[in-house]
C-alpha positions in Angstrom: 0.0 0.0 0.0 2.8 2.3 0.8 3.7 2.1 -2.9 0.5 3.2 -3.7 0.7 6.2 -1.5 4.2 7.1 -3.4 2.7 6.6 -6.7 -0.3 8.8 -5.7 2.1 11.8 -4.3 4.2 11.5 -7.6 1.4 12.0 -9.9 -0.3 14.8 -7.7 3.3 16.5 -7.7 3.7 16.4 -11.6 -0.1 17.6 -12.0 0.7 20.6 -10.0 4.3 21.2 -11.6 2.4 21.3 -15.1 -0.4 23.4 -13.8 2.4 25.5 -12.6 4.3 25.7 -15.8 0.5 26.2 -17.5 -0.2 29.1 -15.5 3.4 30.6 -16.2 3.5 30.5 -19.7 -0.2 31.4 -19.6 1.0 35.0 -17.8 4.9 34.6 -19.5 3.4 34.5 -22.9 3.9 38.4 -23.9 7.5 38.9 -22.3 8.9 35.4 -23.8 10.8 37.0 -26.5 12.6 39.7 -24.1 12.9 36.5 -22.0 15.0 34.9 -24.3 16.9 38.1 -25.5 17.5 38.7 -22.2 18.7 35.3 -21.2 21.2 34.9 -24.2 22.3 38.5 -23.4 23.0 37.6 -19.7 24.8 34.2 -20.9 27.0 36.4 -23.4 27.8 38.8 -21.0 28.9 36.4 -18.5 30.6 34.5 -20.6 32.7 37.1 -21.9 33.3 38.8 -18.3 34.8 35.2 -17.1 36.9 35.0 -20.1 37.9 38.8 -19.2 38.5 38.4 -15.5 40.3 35.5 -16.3 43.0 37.1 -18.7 
Protein backbone atom coordinates (compact mmCIF):
# COMPACT_ATOMS: atom_id res chain seq x y z
CA UNK A 1 0.00 0.00 0.00
CA UNK A 2 2.79 2.25 0.77
CA UNK A 3 3.70 2.08 -2.92
CA UNK A 4 0.47 3.21 -3.73
CA UNK A 5 0.72 6.17 -1.52
CA UNK A 6 4.22 7.05 -3.41
CA UNK A 7 2.68 6.60 -6.74
CA UNK A 8 -0.33 8.83 -5.70
CA UNK A 9 2.07 11.83 -4.30
CA UNK A 10 4.15 11.53 -7.61
CA UNK A 11 1.43 12.04 -9.94
CA UNK A 12 -0.26 14.78 -7.74
CA UNK A 13 3.29 16.53 -7.68
CA UNK A 14 3.71 16.43 -11.60
CA UNK A 15 -0.13 17.62 -11.98
CA UNK A 16 0.67 20.57 -9.98
CA UNK A 17 4.27 21.22 -11.62
CA UNK A 18 2.44 21.34 -15.10
CA UNK A 19 -0.45 23.44 -13.75
CA UNK A 20 2.42 25.54 -12.64
CA UNK A 21 4.27 25.69 -15.80
CA UNK A 22 0.46 26.23 -17.50
CA UNK A 23 -0.24 29.08 -15.48
CA UNK A 24 3.44 30.60 -16.16
CA UNK A 25 3.50 30.54 -19.71
CA UNK A 26 -0.16 31.40 -19.60
CA UNK A 27 1.04 35.02 -17.76
CA UNK A 28 4.87 34.57 -19.52
CA UNK A 29 3.44 34.54 -22.91
CA UNK A 30 3.86 38.38 -23.91
CA UNK A 31 7.49 38.90 -22.32
CA UNK A 32 8.86 35.39 -23.76
CA UNK A 33 10.76 36.97 -26.52
CA UNK A 34 12.56 39.75 -24.13
CA UNK A 35 12.93 36.49 -21.99
CA UNK A 36 15.02 34.88 -24.26
CA UNK A 37 16.90 38.11 -25.46
CA UNK A 38 17.46 38.66 -22.22
CA UNK A 39 18.68 35.28 -21.19
CA UNK A 40 21.24 34.88 -24.19
CA UNK A 41 22.30 38.53 -23.43
CA UNK A 42 23.00 37.61 -19.67
CA UNK A 43 24.75 34.18 -20.87
CA UNK A 44 26.98 36.39 -23.40
CA UNK A 45 27.78 38.78 -20.98
CA UNK A 46 28.91 36.36 -18.52
CA UNK A 47 30.56 34.55 -20.62
CA UNK A 48 32.65 37.11 -21.88
CA UNK A 49 33.27 38.82 -18.28
CA UNK A 50 34.75 35.20 -17.12
CA UNK A 51 36.92 35.04 -20.13
CA UNK A 52 37.92 38.79 -19.24
CA UNK A 53 38.53 38.42 -15.55
CA UNK A 54 40.29 35.53 -16.32
CA UNK A 55 43.00 37.15 -18.71
Amino acid sequence: MKYLKEVRTMLLTAVLVVLLMNILTAIIQPWLPYLLVGLVVVTVGWLFYSRATRL
